[in-house]
N, CA, C and O atoms as a GROMACS GRO file, in nm:
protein
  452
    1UNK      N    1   7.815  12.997  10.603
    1UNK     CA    2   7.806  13.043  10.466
    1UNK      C    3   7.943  13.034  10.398
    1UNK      O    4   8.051  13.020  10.455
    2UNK      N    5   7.923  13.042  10.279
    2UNK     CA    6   8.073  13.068  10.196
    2UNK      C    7   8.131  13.174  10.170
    2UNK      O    8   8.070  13.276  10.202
    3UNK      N    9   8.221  13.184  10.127
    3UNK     CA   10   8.301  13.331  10.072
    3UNK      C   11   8.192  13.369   9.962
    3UNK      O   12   8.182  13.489   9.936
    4UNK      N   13   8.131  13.305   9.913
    4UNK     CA   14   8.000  13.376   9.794
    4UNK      C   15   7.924  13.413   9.856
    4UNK      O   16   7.839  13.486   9.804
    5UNK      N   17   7.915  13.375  10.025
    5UNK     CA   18   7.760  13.428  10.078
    5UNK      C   19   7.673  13.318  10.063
    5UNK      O   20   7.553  13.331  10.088
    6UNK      N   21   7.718  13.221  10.029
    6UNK     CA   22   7.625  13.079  10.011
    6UNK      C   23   7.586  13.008  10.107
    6UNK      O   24   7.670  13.002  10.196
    7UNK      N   25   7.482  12.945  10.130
    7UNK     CA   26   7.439  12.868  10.220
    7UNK      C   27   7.536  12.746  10.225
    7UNK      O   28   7.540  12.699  10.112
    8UNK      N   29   7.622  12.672  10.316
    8UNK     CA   30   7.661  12.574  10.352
    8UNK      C   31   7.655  12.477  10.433
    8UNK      O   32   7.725  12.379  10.408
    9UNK      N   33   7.577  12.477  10.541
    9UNK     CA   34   7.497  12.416  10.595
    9UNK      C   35   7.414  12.396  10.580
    9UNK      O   36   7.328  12.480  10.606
   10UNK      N   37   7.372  12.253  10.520
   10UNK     CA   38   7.170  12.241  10.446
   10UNK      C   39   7.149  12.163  10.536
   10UNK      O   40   7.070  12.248  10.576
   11UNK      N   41   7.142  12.086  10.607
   11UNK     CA   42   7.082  12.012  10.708
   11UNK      C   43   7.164  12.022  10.873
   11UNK      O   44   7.282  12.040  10.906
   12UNK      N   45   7.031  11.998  10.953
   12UNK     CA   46   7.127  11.984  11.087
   12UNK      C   47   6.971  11.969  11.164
   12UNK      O   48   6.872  12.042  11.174
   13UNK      N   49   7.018  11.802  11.221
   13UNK     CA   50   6.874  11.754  11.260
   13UNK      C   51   6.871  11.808  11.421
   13UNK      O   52   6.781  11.776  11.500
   14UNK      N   53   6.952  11.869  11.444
   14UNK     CA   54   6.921  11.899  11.616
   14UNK      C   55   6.974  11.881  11.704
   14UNK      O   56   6.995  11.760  11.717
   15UNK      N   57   7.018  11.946  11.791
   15UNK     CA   58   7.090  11.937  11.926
   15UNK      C   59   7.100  11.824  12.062
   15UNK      O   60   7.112  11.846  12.182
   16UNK      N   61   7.087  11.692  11.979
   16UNK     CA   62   7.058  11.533  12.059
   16UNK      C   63   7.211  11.468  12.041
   16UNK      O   64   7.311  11.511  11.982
   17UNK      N   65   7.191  11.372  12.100
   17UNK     CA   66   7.266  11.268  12.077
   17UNK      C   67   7.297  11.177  11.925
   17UNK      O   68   7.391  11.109  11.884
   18UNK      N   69   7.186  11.211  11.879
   18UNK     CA   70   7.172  11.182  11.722
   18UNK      C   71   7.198  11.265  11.638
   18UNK      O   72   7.156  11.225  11.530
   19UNK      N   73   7.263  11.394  11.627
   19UNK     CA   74   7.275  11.474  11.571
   19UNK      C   75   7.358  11.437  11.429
   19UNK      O   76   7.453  11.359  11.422
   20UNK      N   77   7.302  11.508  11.322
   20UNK     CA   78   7.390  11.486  11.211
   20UNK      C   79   7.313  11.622  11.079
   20UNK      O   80   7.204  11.665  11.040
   21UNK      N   81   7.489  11.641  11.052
   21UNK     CA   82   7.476  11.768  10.990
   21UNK      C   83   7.492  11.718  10.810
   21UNK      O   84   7.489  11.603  10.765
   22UNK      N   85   7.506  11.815  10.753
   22UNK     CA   86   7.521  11.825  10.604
   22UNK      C   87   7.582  11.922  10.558
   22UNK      O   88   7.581  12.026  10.625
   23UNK      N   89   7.625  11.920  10.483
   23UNK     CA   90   7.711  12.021  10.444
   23UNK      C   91   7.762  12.000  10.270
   23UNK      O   92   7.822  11.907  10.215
   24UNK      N   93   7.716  12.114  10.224
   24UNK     CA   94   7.744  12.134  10.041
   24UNK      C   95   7.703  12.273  10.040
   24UNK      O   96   7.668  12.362  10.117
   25UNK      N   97   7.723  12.252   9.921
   25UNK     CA   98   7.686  12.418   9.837
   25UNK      C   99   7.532  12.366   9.744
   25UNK      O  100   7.489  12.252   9.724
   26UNK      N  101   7.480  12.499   9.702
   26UNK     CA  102   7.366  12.461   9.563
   26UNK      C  103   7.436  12.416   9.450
   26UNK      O  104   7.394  12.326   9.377
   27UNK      N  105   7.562  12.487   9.429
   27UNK     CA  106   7.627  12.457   9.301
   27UNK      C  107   7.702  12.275   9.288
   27UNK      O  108   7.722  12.210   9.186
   28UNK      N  109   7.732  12.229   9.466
   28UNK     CA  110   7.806  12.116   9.451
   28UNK      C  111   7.630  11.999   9.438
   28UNK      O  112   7.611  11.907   9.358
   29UNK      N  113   7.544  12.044   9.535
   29UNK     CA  114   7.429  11.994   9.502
   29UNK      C  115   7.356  11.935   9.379
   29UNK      O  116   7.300  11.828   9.357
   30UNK      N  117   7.383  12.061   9.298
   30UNK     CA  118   7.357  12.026   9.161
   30UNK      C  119   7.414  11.920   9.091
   30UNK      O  120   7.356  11.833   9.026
   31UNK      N  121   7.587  11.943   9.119
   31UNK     CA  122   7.624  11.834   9.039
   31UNK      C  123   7.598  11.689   9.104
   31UNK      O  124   7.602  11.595   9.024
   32UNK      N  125   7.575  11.661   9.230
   32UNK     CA  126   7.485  11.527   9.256
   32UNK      C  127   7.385  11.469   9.218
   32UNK      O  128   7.377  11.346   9.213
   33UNK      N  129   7.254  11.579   9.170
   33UNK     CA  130   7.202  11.548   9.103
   33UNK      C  131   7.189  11.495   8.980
   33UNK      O  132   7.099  11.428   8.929
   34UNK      N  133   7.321  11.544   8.931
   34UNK     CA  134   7.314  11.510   8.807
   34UNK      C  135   7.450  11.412   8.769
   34UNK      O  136   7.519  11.415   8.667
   35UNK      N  137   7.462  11.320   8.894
   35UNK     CA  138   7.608  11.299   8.854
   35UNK      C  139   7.607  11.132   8.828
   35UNK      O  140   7.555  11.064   8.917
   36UNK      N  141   7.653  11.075   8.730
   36UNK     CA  142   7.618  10.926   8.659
   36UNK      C  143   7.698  10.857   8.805
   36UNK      O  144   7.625  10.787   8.875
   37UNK      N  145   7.831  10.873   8.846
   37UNK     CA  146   7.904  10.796   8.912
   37UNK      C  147   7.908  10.864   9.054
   37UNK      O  148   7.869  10.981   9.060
   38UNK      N  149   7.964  10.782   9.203
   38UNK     CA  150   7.930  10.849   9.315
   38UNK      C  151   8.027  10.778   9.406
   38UNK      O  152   8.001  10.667   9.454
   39UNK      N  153   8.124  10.835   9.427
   39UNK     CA  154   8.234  10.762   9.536
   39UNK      C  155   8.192  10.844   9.717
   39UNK      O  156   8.186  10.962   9.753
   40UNK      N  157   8.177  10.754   9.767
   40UNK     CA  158   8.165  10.777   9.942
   40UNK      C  159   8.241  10.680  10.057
   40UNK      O  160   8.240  10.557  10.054
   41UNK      N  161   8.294  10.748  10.138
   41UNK     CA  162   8.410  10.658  10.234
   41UNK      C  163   8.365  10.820  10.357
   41UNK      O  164   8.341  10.940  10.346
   42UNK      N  165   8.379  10.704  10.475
   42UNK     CA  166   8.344  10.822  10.582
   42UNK      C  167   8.544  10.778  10.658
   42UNK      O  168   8.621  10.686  10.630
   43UNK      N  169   8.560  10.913  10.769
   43UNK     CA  170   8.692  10.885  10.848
   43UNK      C  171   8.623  10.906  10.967
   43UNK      O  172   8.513  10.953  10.993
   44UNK      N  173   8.740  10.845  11.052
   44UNK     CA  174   8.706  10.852  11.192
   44UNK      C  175   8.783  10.940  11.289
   44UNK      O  176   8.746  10.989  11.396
   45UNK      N  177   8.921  10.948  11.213
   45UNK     CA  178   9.002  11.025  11.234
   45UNK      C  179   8.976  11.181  11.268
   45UNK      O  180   8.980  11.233  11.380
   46UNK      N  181   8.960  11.219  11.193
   46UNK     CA  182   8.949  11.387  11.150
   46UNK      C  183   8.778  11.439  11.195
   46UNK      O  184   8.714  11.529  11.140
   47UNK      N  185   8.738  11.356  11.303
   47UNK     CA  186   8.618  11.414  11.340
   47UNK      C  187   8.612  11.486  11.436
   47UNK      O  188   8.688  11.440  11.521
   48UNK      N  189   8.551  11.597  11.480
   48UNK     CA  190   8.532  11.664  11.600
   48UNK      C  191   8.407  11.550  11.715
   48UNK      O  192   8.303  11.494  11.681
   49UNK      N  193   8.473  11.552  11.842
   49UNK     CA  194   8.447  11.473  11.912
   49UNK      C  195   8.304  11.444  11.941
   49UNK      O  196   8.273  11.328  11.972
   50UNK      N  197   8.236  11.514  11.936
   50UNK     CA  198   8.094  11.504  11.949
   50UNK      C  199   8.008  11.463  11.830
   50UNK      O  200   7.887  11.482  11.818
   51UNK      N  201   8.124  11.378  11.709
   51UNK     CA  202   8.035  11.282  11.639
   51UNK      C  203   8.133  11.168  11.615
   51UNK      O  204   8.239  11.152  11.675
   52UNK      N  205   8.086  11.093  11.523
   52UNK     CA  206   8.166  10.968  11.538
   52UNK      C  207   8.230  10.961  11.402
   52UNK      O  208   8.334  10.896  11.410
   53UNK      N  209   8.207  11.005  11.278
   53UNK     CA  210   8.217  10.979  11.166
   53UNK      C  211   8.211  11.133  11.079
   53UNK      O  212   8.145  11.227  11.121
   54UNK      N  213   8.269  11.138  10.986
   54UNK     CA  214   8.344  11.276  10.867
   54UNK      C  215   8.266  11.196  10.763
   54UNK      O  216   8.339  11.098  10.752
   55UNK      N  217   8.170  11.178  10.683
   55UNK     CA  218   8.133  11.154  10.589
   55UNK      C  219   8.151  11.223  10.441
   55UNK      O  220   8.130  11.340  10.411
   56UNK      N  221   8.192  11.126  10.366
   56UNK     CA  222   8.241  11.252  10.281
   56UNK      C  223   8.194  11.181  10.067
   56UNK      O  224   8.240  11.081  10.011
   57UNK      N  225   8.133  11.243  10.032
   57UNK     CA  226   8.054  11.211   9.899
   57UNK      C  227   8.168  11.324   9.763
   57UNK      O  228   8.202  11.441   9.751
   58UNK      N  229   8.184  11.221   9.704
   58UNK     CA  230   8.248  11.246   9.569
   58UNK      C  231   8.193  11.246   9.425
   58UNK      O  232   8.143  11.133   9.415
   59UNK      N  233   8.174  11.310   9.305
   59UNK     CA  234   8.105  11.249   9.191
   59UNK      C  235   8.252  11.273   9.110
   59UNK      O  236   8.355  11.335   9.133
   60UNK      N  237   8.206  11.197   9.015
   60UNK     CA  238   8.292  11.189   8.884
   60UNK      C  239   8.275  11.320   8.787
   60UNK      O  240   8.165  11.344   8.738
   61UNK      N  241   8.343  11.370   8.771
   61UNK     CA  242   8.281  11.519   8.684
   61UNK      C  243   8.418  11.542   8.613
   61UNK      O  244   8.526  11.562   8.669
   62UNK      N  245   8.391  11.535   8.455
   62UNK     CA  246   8.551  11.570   8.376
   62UNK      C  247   8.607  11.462   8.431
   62UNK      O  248   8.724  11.499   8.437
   63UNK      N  249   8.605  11.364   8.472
   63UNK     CA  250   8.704  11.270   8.470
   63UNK      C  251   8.791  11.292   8.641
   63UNK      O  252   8.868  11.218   8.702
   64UNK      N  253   8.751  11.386   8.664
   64UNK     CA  254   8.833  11.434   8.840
   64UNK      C  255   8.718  11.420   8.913
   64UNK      O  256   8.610  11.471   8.886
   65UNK      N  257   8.748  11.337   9.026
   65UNK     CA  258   8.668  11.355   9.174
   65UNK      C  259   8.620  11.465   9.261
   65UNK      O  260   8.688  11.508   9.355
   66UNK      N  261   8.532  11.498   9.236
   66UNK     CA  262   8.471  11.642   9.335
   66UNK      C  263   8.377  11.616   9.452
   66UNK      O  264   8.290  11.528   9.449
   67UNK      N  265   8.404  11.712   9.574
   67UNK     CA  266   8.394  11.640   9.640
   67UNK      C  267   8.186  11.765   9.662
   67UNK      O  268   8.181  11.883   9.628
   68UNK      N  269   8.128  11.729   9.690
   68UNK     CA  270   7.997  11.751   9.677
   68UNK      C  271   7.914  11.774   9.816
   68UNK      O  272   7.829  11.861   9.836
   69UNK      N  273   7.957  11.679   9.900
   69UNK     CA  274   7.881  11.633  10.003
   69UNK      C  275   7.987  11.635  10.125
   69UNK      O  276   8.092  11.576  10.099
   70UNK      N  277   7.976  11.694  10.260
   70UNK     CA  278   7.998  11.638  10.361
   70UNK      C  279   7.921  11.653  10.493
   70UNK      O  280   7.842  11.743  10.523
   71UNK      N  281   7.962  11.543  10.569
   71UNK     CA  282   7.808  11.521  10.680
   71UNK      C  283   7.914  11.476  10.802
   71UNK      O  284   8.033  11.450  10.789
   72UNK      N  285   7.856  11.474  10.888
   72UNK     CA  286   7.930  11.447  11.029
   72UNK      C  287   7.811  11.365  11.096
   72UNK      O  288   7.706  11.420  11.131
   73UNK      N  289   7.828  11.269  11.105
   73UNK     CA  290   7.735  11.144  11.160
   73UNK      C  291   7.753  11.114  11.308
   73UNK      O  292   7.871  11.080  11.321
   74UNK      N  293   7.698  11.110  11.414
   74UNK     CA  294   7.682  11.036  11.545
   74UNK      C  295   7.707  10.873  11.531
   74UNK      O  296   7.726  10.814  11.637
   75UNK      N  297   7.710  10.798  11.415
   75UNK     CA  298   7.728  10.676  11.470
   75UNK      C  299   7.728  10.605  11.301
   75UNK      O  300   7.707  10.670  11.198
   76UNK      N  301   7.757  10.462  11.309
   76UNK     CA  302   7.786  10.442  11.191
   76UNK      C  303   7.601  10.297  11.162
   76UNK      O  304   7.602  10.191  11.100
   77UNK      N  305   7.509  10.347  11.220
   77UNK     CA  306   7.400  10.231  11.242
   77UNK      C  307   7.337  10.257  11.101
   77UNK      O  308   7.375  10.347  11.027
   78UNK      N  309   7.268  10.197  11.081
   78UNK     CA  310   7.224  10.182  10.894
   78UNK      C  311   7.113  10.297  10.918
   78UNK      O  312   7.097  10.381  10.830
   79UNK      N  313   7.028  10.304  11.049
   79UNK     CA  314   6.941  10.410  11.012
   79UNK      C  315   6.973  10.579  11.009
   79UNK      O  316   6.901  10.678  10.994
   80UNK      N  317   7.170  10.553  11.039
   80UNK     CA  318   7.194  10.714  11.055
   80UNK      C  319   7.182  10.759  10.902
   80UNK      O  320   7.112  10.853  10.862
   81UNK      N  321   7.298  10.638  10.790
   81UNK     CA  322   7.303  10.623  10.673
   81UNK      C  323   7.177  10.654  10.591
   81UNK      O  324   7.166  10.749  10.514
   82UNK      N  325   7.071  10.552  10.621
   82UNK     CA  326   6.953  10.621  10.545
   82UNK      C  327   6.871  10.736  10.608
   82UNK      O  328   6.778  10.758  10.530
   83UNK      N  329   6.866  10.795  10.684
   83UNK     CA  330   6.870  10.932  10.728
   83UNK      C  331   6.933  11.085  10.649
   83UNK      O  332   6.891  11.198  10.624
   84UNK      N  333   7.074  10.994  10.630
   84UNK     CA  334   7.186  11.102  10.561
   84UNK      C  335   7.109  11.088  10.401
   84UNK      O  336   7.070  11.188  10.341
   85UNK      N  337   7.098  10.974  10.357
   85UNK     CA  338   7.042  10.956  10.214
   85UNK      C  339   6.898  11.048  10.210
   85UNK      O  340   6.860  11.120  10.118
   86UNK      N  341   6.843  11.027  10.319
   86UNK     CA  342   6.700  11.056  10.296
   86UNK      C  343   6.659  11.215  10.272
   86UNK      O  344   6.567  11.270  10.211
   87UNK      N  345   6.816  11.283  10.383
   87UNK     CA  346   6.762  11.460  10.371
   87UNK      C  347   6.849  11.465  10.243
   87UNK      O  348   6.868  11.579  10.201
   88UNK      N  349   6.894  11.385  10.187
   88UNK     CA  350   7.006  11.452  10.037
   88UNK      C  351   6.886  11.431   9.930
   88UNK      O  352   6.872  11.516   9.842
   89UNK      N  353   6.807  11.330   9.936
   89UNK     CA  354   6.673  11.326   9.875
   89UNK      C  355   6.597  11.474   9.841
   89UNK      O  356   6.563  11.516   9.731
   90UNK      N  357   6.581  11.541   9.980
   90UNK     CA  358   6.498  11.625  10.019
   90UNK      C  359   6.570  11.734   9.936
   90UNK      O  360   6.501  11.809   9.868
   91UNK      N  361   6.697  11.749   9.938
   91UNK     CA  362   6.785  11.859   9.901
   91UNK      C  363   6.753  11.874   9.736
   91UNK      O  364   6.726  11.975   9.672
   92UNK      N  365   6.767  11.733   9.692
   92UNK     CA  366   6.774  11.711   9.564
   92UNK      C  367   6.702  11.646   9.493
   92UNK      O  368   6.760  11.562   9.423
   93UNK      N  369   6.530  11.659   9.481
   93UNK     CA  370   6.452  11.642   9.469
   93UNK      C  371   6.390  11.542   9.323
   93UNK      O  372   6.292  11.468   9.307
   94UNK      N  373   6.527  11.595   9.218
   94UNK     CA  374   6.563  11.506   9.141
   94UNK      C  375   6.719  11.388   9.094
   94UNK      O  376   6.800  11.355   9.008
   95UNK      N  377   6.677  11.372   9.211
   95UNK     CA  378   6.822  11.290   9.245
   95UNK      C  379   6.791  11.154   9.160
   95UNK      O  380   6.701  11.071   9.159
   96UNK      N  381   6.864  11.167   9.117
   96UNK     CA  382   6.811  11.018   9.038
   96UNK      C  383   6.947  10.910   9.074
   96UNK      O  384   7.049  10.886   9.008
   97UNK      N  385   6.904  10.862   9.200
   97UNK     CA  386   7.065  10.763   9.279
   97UNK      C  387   7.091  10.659   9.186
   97UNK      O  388   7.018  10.567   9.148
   98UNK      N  389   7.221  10.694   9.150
   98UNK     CA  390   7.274  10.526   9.049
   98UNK      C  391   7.350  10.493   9.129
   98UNK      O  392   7.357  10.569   9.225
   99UNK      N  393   7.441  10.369   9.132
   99UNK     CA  394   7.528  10.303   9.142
   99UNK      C  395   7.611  10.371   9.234
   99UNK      O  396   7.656  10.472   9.181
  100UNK      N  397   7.655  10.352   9.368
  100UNK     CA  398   7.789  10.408   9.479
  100UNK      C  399   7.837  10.313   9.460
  100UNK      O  400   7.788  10.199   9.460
  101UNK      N  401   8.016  10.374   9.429
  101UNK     CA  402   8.089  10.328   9.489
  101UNK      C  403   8.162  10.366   9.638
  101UNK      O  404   8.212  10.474   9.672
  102UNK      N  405   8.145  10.208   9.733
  102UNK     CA  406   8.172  10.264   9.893
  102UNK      C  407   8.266  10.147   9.937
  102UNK      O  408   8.266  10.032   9.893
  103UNK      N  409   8.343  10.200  10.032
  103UNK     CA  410   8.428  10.101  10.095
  103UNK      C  411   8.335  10.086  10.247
  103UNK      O  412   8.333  10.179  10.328
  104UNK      N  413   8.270   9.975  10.266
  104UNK     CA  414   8.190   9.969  10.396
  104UNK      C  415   8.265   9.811  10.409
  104UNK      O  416   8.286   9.727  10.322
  105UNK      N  417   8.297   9.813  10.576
  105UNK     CA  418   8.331   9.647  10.582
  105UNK      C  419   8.231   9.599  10.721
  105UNK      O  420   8.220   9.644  10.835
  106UNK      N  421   8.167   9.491  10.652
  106UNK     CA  422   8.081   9.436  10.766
  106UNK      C  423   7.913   9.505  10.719
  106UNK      O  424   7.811   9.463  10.773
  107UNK      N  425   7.911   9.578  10.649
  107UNK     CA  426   7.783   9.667  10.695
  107UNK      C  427   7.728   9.685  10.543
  107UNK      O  428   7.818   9.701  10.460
  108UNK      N  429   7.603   9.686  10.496
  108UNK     CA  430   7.545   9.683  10.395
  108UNK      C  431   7.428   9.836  10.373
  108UNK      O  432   7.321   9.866  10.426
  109UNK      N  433   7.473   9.869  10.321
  109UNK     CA  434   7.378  10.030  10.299
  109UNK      C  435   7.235  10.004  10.286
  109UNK      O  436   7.180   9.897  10.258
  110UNK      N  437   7.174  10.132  10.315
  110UNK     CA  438   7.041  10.077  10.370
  110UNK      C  439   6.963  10.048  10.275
  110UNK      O  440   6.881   9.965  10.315
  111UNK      N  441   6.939  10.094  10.093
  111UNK     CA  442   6.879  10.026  10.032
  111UNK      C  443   6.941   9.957   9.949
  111UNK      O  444   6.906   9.971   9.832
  112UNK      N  445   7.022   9.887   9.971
  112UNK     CA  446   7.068   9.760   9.917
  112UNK      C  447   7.012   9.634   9.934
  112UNK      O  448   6.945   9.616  10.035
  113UNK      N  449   7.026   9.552   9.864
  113UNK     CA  450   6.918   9.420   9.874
  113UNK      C  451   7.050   9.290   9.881
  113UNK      O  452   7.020   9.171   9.888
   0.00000   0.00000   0.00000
């Protein structure tokens, strides 16, 4: 939870090898929903060992980067990615996804054409 008492953990698929969490607020939630622009870059660095990847989601708001979203991924395979997309769906029911900007090398997001 947060210092408000807020829920901060919204997803967490389970205690496997596949595990992958989520992590926002309702209030940072919201502004995803509603946010025209969307910067995402995951690290590899700064992860606790039992995942592979720090995922981390930004929107444009006032002109400053906020950061909205973070997830801790098991692996970097396209179906963890649309997985991560799919419970932010669930979260945000009117998500209306425009345009990411992402630094991915080699690897093409999962509904991209």
């Amino acid at each position: 939870t947060t210092k408000r008492n807020s829920k901060f953990l919204q997803f967490d698929s389970g205690p496997d090898n596949d595990r992958l969490l989520i992590f926002s607020s309702v209030d940072r939630l919201h502004l995803l929903k509603n946010c025209e622009e969307l910067l995402v870059d995951g690290t590899f660095k700064l992860t606790p060992t039992i995942f592979y990847q720090l995922y981390a989601m930004h929107v444009i708001y006032w002109n400053a980067g906020i950061p909205v979203v973070f997830a801790l991924l098991p692996n970097k395979n396209q179906q963890t990615y649309q997985s991560l997309i799919n419970e932010l769906v669930e979260l945000c029911p009117l998500w209306n996804l425009k345009p990411i900007m992402m630094d991915f090398v080699g690897l093409r997001f999962p509904f991209t054409k």
